[in-house]
N, C-alpha and C positions, 0 to 999 in steps of 0.2 A: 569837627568829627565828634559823635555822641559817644559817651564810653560807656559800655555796657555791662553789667556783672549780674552773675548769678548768685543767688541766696546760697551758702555753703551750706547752712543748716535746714534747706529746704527738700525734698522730694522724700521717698520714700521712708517710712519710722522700717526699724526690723523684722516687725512681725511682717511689713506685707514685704519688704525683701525673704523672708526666712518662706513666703506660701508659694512666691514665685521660681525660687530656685528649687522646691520641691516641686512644680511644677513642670520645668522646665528637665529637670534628672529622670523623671518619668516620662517625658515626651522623646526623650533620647533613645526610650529601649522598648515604646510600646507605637503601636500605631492610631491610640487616640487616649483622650484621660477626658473623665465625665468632672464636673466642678457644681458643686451645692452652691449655684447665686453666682455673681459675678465676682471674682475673685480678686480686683482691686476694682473702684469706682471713678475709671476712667475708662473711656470707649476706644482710643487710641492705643492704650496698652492691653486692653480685649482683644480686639481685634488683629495686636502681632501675634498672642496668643494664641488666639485662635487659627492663625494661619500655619503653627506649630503643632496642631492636633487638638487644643482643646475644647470641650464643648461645655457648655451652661446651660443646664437644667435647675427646673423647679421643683422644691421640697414633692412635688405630687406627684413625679414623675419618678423617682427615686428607688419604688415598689417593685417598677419596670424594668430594673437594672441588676435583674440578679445573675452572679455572677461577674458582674464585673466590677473595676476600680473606680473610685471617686473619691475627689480630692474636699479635703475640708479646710476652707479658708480662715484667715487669721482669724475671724469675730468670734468661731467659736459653734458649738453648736447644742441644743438641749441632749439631756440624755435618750428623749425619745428616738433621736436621728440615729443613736448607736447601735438599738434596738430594734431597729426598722433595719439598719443594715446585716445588723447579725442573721435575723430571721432569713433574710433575700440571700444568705451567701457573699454579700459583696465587700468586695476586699477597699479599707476606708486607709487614705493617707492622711494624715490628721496632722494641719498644719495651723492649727490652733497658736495664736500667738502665748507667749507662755507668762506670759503678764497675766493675759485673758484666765487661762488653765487656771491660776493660783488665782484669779480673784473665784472660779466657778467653784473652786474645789471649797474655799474659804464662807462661801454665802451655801454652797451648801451644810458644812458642819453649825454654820448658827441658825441653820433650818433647822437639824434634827435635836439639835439641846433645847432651840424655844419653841417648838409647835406646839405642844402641852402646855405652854404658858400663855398662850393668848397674845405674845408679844405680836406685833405689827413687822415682817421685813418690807423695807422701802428700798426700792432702788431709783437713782438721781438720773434720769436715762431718757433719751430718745422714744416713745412709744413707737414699736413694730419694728425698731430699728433689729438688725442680727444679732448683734452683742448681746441687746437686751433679752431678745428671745432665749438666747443661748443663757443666759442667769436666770432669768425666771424660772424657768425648764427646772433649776437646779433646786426647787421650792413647790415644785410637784403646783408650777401656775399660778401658787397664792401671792408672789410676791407684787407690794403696787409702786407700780412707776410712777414718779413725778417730774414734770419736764421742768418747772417755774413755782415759784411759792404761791403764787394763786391757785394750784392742785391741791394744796395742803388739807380743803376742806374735806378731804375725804377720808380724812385720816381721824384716829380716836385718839384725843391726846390724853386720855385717861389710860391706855393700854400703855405699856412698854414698847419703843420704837429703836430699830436695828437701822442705820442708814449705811447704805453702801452707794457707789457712785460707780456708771460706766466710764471705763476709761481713758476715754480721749472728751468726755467733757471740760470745759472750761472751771480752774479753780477760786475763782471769784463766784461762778455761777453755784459750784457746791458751798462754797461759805455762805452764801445768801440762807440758802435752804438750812443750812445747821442751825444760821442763827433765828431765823423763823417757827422753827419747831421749836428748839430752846427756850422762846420768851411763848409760846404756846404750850407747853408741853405740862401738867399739871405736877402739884407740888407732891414732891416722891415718890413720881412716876420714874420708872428708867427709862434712860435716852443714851444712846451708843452712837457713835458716830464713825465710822471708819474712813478716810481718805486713803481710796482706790486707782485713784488718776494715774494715768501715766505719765510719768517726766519727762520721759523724752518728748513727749507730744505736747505738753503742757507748757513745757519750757519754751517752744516754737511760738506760744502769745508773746513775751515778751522782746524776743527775737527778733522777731519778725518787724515787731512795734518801731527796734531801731532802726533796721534795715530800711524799714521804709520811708521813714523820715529822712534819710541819710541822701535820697535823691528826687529829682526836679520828677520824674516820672517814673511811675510801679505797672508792669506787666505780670497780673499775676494768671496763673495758669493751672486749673485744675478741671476736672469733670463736674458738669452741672448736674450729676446724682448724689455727688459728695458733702457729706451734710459736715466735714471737717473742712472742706474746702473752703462752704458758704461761711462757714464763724470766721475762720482764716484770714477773708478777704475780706469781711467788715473792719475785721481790728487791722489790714491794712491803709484799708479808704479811711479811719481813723484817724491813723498818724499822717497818711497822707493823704489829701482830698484828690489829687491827681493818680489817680490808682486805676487800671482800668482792668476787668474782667474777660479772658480768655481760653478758649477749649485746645486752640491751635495757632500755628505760625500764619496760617493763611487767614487768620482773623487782623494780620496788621496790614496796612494796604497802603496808608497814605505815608508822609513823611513828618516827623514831630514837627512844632513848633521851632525856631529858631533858638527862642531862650530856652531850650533842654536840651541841658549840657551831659547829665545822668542822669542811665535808667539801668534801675532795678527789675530783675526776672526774680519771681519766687511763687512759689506752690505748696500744694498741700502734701498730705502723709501719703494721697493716693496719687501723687504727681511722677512720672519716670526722670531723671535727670535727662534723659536724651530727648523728651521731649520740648523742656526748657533752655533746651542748649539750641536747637531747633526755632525756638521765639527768639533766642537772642543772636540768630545768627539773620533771621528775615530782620530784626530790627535793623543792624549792622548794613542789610542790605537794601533798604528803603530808604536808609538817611546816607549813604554815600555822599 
C-alpha cells in the first residue's frame, strides 16, 4: 500500500486566504462581486468562485463599473486603480495583502525624499507581474524592475540606488542582485538595500526542499499561470528528480511503480488544500 501525505506547509500563504474569505463574505449578501484579474492563480479555485457569483474583469473594463463593488486582490494595486474607482462611484473592497500595503506604503515614502536626488528606485520583480504593477505605480512609473543580474546594465552605478524586492521572490535570487550592484556600484556612491520578501512564502523554499526528498515520489499541484508555483516545483524536481507536475486529480491515471512506497502532495501559495487532498485521494485510489 503507498502511503500518501500532504505538505502541511503547503497551499494557500494568508494574504490569498485573507482575498478569499473577503470574497466569499460578500458573495453571501450580494448577488454577484466584480474581481480586478484573477483572484488566486488557479483555474479550479476560479471557477468554485465563480460558481459563487464572482466575475473577473480587466483593468479596462473597470471604467464600465460605475456604481458597483469590486474586489482587489492580494497583489495590490497602483494608486491609479483608486482613482479610477473613485471618479466611477465604485465602491472598492481592498484585499490587498498587508505585507504588500506596507511594502507599497514603504517604496512609496523613499519615492518622495529621493526623487530630487536623482537616486535610481529598483525594484527585484517579475516584469508586468501585478504586485509589481501595484509598486511601481507607487513611483508615479519611474521605478526599474530587474528580474536577474544580467538587467543591471541598465542601471547608472554612478547615481544612488534604493533596492527593494517583490515579495514572494526567491532570497537567494535577491542576494545575487545585492551583491552584483555592490561590487558595481561606484566608490561613494549610496547603495540601500532593503529585503522585502515574505517569510512565510520564502521559508516554503526550504520546506519544501525537505519534504521532497523525504519521499520515493512528489505530486505537486498548482496552476500553470502561477509564476510561485513554476519556482516551487523546480526546487521540488531539485531535491527530488522524481517530482511530477499537476493542475488536477484527473491528471494521475496509471498506477506508480512498485518501488514507491511514498508520495508527497505539495503546492504552491495559489494551491486550495481541497484540492491537494483531492490528488491524494486519486493517488490512494489508483494504487489500491
Amino acid at each position: 500500500m503507498v502511503e500518501v501525505t500532504i505538505d502541511a506547509g503547503s497551499g494557500f500563504c494568508f494574504g490569498v486566504v485573507n482575498a478569499i474569505e473577503s470574497a466569499e463574505r460578500e458573495l453571501k449578501n450580494a448577488d454577484g462581486l466584480y474581481c480586478l484579474g484573477d483572484l488566486v492563480h488557479n483555474s479550479l479555485e476560479m471557477e468554485r468562485l465563480q460558481r459563487l457569483g464572482l466575475r473577473t474583469i480587466r483593468h479596462e473594463a473597470l471604467r464600465l463599473l460605475t456604481g458597483r463593488t469590486v474586489l482587489l486582490r492580494a497583489h495590490g494595486e497602483p494608486p491609479s486603480t483608486y482613482r479610477l474607482a473613485q471618479q466611477h462611484r465604485i465602491r472598492i473592497i481592498d484585499a490587498t495583502c498587508p505585507v504588500v500595503l506596507q511594502l507599497q506604503r514603504r517604496i512609496h515614502r523613499c519615492f518622495l525624499e529621493a526623487k530630487d536626488s536623482g537616486a535610481q528606485l529598483v525594484i527585484y520583480g517579475k516584469k508586468g507581474h501585478a504586485e509589481v504593477n501595484g509598486l511601481v505605480g507607487q513611483t508615479d512609473g519611474t521605478a526599474i524592475v530587474i528580474e536577474k543580474p544580467e538587467d543591471l546594465d541598465i542601471l547608472d552605478f554612478r547615481r544612488s540606488i534604493f533596492l527593494f524586492s517583490q515579495t514572494t521572490k526567491p532570497l537567494d535570487g535577491f542576494g545575487r542582485i545585492v551583491e552584483a550592484i555592490g561590487q558595481r556600484i561606484a566608490p561613494g556612491v549610496k547603495f540601500n538595500s532593503f529585503d522585502t520578501i515574505c517569510r512565510q512564502v520564502a521559508n516554503r523554499l526550504p520546506n519544501i526542499r525537505v519534504f521532497a526528498a523525504r519521499h520515493d515520489r512528489i505530486y505537486f499541484v498548482a496552476g500553470r499561470q502561477s509564476s510561485n508555483g513554476r519556482m516551487l516545483f523546480e526546487e521540488c524536481k531539485k531535491a527530488n528528480p522524481c517530482t511530477v507536475f499537476i493542475t488536477e486529480a484527473s491528471g494521475i491515471t496509471d498506477p506508480l511503480p512498485s518501488a514507491v512506497r511514498t508520495v508527497g502532495v505539495c503546492g504552491a501559495t495559489s494551491t486550495p488544500k481541497w484540492l491537494m487532498e483531492e490528488v491524494a485521494d486519486r493517488i490512494r485510489e489508483v494504487n489500491r
